[in-house]
C-alpha positions in Angstrom: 20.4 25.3 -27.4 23.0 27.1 -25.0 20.2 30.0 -24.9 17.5 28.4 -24.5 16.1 28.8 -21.0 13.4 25.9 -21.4 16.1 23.1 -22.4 18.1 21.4 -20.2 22.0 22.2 -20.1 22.0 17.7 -20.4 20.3 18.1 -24.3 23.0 20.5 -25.3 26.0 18.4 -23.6 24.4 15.3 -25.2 23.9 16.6 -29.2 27.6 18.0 -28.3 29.0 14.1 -27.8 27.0 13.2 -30.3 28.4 15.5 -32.9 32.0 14.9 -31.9 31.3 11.0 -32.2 29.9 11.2 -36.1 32.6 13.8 -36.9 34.9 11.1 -35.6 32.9 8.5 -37.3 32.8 10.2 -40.3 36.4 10.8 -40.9 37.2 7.4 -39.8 35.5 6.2 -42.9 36.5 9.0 -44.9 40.6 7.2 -44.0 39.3 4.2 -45.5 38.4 2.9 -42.2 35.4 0.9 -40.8 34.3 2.8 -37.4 33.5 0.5 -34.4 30.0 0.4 -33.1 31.9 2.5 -29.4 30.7 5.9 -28.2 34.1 6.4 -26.0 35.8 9.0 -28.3 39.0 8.2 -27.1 38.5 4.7 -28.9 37.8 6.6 -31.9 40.2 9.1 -32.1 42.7 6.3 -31.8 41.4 4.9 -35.1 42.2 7.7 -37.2 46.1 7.2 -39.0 48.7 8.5 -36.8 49.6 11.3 -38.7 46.2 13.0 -38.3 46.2 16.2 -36.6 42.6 15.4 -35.1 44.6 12.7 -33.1 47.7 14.8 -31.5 44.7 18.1 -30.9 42.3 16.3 -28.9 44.3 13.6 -26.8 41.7 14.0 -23.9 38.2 13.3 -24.8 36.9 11.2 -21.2 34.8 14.2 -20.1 32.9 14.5 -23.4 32.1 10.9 -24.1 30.7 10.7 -20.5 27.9 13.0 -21.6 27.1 10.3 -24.3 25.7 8.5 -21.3 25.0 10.5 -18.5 23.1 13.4 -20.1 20.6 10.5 -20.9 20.1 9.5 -17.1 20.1 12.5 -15.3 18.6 10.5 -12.1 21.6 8.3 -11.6 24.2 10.9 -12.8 24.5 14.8 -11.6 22.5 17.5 -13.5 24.4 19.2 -16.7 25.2 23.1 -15.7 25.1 25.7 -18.4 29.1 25.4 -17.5 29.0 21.9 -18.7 27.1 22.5 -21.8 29.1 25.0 -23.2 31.9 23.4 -22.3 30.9 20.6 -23.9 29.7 22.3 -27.3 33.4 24.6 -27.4 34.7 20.9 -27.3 32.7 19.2 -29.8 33.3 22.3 -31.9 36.8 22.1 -31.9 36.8 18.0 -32.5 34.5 19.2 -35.6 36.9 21.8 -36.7 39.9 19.7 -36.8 38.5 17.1 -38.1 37.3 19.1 -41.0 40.7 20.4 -41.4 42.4 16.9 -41.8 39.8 16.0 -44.0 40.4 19.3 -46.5 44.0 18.8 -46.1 43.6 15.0 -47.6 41.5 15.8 -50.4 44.1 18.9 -51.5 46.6 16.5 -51.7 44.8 14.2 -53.8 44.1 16.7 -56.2 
């Protein structure tokens, strides 16, 4: 999406929240967990166990759960810039990564 010319910087800073949020989700459930119907990621990082590394990696996650929201009303809120969006995918990328990490680490252990 990032290269794309035709679509708008907001799409790619919105499918970026949204990825970070079901990662979240995901490995909320995954720690035996029921996640909470929220799109703030800071709510759901905070669910995860305390030993998770996803927790102590990612202790700011305001400016991407704002595009949750205001990628979807870009009349009320200001415009996405390509700076935004990639900025916003690098993020979500990284929330993914360790996410997947704590995950594999879990399941090793279990055996």
């Amino acid at each position: 999406m990032l290269r794309q010319s035709d679509i708008a910087p907001r799409s790619a800073c919105y499918f970026a929240q949204q990825a970070a949020e079901k990662a979240l989700k995901g490995a909320i459930c995954f720690a035996g967990d029921e996640p909470p119907y929220v799109h703030n990621l800071n709510v759901l990082r905070n669910r995860l166990p305390d030993d998770w590394s996803t927790r102590a990696e990612h202790p700011a996650l305001g400016l991407l759960t704002v595009w949750g929201v205001d990628s979807r009303y870009p009349t009320i809120y200001d415009e996405a810039t390509i700076e935004d969006a990639e900025s916003a995918v690098a993020q979500a990328q990284s929330v993914y990564d360790s996410v997947a990490r704590d995950i594999a680490e879990r399941r090793a252990k279990r055996g």
